[in-house]
C-alpha positions as a printed Julia matrix, in Angstrom:
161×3 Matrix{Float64}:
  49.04  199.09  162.33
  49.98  201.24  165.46
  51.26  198.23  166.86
  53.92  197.13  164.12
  55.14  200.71  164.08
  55.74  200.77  168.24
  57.42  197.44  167.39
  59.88  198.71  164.48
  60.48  201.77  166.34
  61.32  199.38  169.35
  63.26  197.22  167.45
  65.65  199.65  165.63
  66.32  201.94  169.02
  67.52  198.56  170.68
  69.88  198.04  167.12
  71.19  201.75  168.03
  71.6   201.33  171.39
  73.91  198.13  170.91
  75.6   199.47  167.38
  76.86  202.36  169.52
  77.98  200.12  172.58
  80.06  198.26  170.25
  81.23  201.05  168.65
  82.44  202.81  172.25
  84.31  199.38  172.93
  86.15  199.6   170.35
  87.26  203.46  170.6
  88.34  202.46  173.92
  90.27  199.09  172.88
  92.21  201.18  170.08
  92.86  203.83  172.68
  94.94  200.9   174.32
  91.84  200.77  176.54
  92.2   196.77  176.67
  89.15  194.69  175.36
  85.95  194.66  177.35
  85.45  191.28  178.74
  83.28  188.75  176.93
  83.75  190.71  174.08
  86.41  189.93  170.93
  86.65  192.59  167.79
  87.75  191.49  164.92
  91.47  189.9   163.69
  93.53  193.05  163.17
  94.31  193.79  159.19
  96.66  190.94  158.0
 100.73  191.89  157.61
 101.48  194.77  154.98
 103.33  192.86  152.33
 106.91  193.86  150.37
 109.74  195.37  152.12
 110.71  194.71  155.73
 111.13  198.2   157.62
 114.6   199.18  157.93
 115.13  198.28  161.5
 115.07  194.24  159.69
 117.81  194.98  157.29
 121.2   194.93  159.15
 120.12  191.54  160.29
 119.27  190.62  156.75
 123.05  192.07  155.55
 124.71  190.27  158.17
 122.97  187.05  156.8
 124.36  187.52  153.28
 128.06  188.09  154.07
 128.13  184.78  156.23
 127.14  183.1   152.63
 129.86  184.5   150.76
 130.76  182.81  147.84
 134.05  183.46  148.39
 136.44  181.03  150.5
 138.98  182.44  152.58
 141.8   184.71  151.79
 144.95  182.9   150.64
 148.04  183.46  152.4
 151.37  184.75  150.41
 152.75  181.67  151.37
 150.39  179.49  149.77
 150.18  182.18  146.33
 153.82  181.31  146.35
 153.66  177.56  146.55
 151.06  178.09  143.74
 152.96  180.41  141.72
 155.78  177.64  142.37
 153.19  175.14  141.16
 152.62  176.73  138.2
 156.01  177.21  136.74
 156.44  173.58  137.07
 153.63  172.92  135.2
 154.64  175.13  132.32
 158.81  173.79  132.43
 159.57  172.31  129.23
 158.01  174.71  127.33
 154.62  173.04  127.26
 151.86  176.0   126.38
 148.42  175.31  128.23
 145.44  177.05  128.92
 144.19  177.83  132.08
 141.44  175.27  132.53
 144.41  172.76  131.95
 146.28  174.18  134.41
 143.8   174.03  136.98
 142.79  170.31  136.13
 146.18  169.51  136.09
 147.08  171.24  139.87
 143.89  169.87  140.95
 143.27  173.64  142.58
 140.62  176.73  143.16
 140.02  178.43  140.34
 139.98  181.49  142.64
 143.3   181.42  143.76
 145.04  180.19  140.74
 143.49  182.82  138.92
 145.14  185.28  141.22
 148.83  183.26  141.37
 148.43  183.61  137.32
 148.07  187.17  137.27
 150.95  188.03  139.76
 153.17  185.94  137.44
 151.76  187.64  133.9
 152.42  190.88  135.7
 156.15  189.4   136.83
 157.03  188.67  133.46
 158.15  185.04  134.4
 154.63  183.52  132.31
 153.97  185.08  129.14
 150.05  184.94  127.64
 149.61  183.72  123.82
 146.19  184.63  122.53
 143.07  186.3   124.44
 140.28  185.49  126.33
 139.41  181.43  125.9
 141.98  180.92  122.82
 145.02  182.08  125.7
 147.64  179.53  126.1
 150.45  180.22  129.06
 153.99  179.62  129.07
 156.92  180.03  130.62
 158.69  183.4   129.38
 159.25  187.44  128.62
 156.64  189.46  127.64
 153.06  189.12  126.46
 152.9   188.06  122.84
 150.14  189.71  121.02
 148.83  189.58  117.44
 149.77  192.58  115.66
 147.13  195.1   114.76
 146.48  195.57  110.78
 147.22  199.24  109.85
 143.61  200.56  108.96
 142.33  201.55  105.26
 142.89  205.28  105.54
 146.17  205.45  107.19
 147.93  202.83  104.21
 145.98  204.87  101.34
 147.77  208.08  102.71
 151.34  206.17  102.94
 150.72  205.3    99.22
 149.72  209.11   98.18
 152.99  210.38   99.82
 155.62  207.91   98.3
């Protein structure tokens, strides 16, 4: 029985010995020791997932604005050959909407959507109806329905006659 004891006692102070050995190698490697040779630790954790640190993120910006949606800028002279556009469209006092218009011109919606406004807000095309019921046409002002007075208001118009 002596003899398995000396052995396990033997055994585990050889197991100590090396545990620490590899433990001092890697103290020094994570010091920025460099690794011992013939010896590899283990794969570093794996990447931290979720946001990129901020030093990534101008790059990623810079990325986005190249893929605008938008196209570039028109020039006054081509809103003006699309305003002139336009007013052809709507001589002869035809009334169409704005999908119309832009399937008839065969242009952006982008741009035509801006040409339409700067004439609306010229007074020289004149909206009928909101939203998708609008109709353009050549003209004065903006027509608009006419608001219904509200309950209270006619009940005291009543009371004072």
């Amino acid at each position: 029985m002596a003899d398995m004891q000396t052995d396990i006692n033997r055994i585990l102070t050889d197991f100590t010995a090396q545990l620490l050995k590899v433990f001092r190698e890697a103290v020094v490697t994570s010091l920025g020791g460099g690794a011992p040779a013939g010896r590899s630790l283990p794969a570093a954790a794996p990447k931290r997932r979720g946001r990129p640190p901020k030093a990534a993120a101008p790059a990623a910006t810079a990325a986005r604005r190249k893929s605008s949606k938008r196209g570039p800028k028109s020039t006054p002279k081509e809103v003006e050959a699309l305003q002139a556009q336009i007013l052809d469209a709507l001589k002869g006092g035809a009334k169409l909407s704005s999908s119309d218009l832009v399937k008839t011109l065969k242009v952006d919606p982008g741009p035509f959507q801006y040409a339409l406004g700067k004439l609306k807000s010229s007074h020289q095309v004149s909206q009928i109806g909101h939203r998708r019921m609008a109709k353009y046409s050549l003209g004065g002002a903006t027509k608009k329905p006419a608001k219904k007075p509200a309950k209270a208001d006619s009940a005291g118009a009543d009371a004072e006659g």
